[in-house]
Residue, then its C-alpha position, 0 to 999 in steps of 0.5 A: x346450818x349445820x347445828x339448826x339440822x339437830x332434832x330432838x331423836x336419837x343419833x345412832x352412831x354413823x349419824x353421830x359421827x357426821x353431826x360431830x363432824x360438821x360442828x366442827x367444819x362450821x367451827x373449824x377455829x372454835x372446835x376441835x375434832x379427835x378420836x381417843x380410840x375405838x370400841x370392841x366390835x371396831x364400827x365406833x369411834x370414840x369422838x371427842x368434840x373439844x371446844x374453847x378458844x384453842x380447841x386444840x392444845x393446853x394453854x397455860x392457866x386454862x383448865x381442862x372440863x369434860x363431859x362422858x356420856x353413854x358409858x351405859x350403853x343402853x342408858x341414853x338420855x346424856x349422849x343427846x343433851x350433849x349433842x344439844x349443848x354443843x349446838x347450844x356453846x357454839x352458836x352461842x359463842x359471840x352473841x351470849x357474854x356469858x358463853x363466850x367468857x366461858x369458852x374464852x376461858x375453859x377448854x371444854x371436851x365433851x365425849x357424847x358416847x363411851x360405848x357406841x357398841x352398847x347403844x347400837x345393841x339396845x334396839x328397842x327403848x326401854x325404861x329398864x335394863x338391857x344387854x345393851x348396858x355391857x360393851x360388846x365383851x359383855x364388860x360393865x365399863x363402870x366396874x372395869x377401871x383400877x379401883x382404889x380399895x380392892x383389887x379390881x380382877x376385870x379385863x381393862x377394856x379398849x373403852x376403859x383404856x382409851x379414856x385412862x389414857x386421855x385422862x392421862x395426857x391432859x390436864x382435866x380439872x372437873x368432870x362430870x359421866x352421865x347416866x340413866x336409871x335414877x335422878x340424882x347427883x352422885x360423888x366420890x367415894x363409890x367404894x370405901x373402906x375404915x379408913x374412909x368412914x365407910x364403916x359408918x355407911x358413907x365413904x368420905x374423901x379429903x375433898x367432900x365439902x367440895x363434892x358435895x357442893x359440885x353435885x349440889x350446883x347441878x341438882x339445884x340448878x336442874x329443873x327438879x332434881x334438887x326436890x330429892x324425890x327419886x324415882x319412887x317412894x322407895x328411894x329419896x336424895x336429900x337435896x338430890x345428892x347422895x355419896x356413892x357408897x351411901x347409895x350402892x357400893x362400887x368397885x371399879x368405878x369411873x368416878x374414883x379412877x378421876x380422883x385417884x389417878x387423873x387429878x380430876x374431880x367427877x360426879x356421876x349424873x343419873x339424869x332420868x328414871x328411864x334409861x331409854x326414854x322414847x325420843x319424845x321426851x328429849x326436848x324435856x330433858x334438854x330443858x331441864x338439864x340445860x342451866x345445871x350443865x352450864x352452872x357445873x362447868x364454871x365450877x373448874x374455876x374453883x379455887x386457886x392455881x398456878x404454876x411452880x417454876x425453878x430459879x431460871x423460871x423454868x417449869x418443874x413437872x412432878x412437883x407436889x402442889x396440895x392444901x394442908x390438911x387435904x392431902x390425896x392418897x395419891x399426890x396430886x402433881x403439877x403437870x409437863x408445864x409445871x402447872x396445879x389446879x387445886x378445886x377449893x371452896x372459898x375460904x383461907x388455905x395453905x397450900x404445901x408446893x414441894x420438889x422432891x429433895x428440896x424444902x418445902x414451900x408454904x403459901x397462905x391464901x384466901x380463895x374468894x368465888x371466882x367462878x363468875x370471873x371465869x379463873x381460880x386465884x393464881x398463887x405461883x411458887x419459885x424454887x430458887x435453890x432449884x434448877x433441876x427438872x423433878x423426876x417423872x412420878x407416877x402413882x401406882x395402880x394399886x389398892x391405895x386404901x387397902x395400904x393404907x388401911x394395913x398400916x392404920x391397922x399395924x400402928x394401933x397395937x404398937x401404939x397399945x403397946x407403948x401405952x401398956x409399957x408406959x404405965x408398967x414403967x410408972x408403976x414400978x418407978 
């Protein structure tokens, strides 16, 4: 079999390719094999191995997982366990009830490398940096994506472009990029501003409880990870987790492109000290990472979904679907399909679904876990006054932030103002 021909070394890329290739002509029912682009130097593709129960399209009221790995070029432990957990999905597929729920019931896309160009100029493994790190440009893709706070001035890459351009074509859910270079789990925001709390040392998004509890599920189920020792004494993460901005600022980072923009929640996963570990230490990694990777795609089961529909039972796309009291800088909308996922931990919500010129519709819900169940509670909302498809909508690729942090700015003096004219008008009176 194909998969049983997968060792513990490392795959360069023309080995890569046939790997992916032959899974997919074993599993021809159960994959789905595609290249979302190509990298600068035009010798990689980037392949995309998706795997479910249809591999090859959406199907309504199944959510959407990804796995991106090697975006560092030279950091390189995530581009083999991905190898490794997707000999490990589709063998077990059939034979393990777990998996199998979880492919009937997930399409799960898995991207072993965003930057074949970087890994095949990294020659020699090597625990620190490398040039190999850049994209053949010289480019850091994890600063080159639009950043939500500052103008991000980097040339958008043929890899950054690519992955903004199949973000936006489907519906992901839950994402997770691995990395090389520290033990830890990362969450959004990697870059902040007042309006974030950055100001205190960590920025906060309207989703941190749930971050925090999806970097969490994968430090506590990594074989060592959740000890938060680090990789020297120098540098600890309580529970092996730490908000982006706490650690390092970040601009132009993958992670809050996700957020932002796709609609989808990502973690960054540092998963060795070393970058480039020799190949004998690959079976180790594979082990301990093996449960986290599992336990974190269950995780897209989350919360509540469902789709928003008009009089005729039509689908309404752009239709903003939210929970009071979390709302994005950038509203999160229902897809061509007129469908929502919304990641909440369990607990009592509201949840706001509004058509453009229309009233809005408000739903309580009491969201349980349901990730053992493989599917988010399903709450639908119909328009019935409606019967008009919502216009396309889209967020623009600005600091979002940094406006908003303006007009927090701008109200405060006004609000001085009204409170000095108050107490002038009392004291005359």
């Amino acid at each position: 079999s194909v998969t049983a021909a997968l060792d513990f070394k490392y795959h360069h890329t023309e080995e890569l390719e046939a790997y992916l290739k032959g899974v997919h002509a074993a599993y021809p029912s159960l994959t789905h094999l595609h290249s979302i682009g190509r990298s600068v130097e035009g010798r990689g593709d980037l392949w995309v191995l998706v795997l479910g129960r249809f591999p090859t399209h959406h199907k309504i009221g199944i959510p959407e997982f990804k796995y991106v790995a090697n975006m560092h070029g030279d950091e390189t432990v995530g581009r083999e366990i991905l190898l490794h957990l997707i000999d490990f999905l589709v063998t077990s597929y059939r034979r393990d009830p777990v998996i199998t729920r979880l492919l009937n019931n997930t399409r799960i896309h898995i991207m072993p490398t965003m930057n074949p160009d970087g890994f095949e100029a990294t020659k020699v493994p090597d625990c620190y940096y490398t040039r190999g790190r850049y994209n053949k440009n010289g480019e850091d893709l994890n600063r080159n994506f639009p950043d939500a706070f500052e103008n991000n001035n980097a040339s958008i890459q043929p890899e950054t472009q690519a992955v903004m351009n199949w973000i936006k074509n489907e519906t992901f859910v839950l994402s997770a990029n691995l990395h090389g270079g520290a033990l830890v789990a990362s969450y959004t925001f990697d870059n902040g501003n007042s309006v974030t709390g950055s100001l205190k040392g960590y920025s906060r998004s309207p989703d941190d409880d749930v971050f925090i509890h999806l970097a969490k599920t994968y430090s506590f189920n990594h074989a060592s990870m959740y000890k938060g020792m680090g990789c020297d004494s120098r540098q600890t993460f309580p529970e092996g987790i730490t908000n982006g901005y706490s650690w390092y600022q970040l601009e132009g980072g993958m992670q809050d492109y996700n957020y932002v923009w796709g609609q989808c929640f990502e973690i960054t996963l540092e998963l060795s000290c070393c970058k480039y570990p020799l190949a004998d230490q690959l079976e180790k990694f594979w082990r301990d990472n093996k449960a986290a990777l599992i336990e974190y795609i269950k995780q897209v089961h989350l919360g509540v979904k469902g789709q928003v529909t008009d009089r005729n039972g039509n689908p309404i796309p752009n239709a903003i679907v939210e929970a009071k009291g979390r709302p994005h800088v950038c509203p999160y909308r229902t897809n061509e399909h007129g469908e929502y996922f919304l990641l909440l931990l369990p607990g009592t919500y509201v949840i706001n679904a509004t058509v453009p010129g229309f009233k809005s519709m408000l739903k309580t819900v009491e969201i349980p876990d349901n990730t053992g169940n493989f599917s988010a509670l399903k709450q639908d909302f119909s328009f019935s006054e409606v019967s008009i498809r919502s216009r396309a909508a889209s967020c623009p690729k600005t600091p979002l932030y940094q406006d908003l942090e303006r007009a927090s700015a701008a109200t405060k003096p006004t609000l001085h103002i009204l409170v000095l004219m108050t107490v002038m008008l009392v004291i005359f009176k």
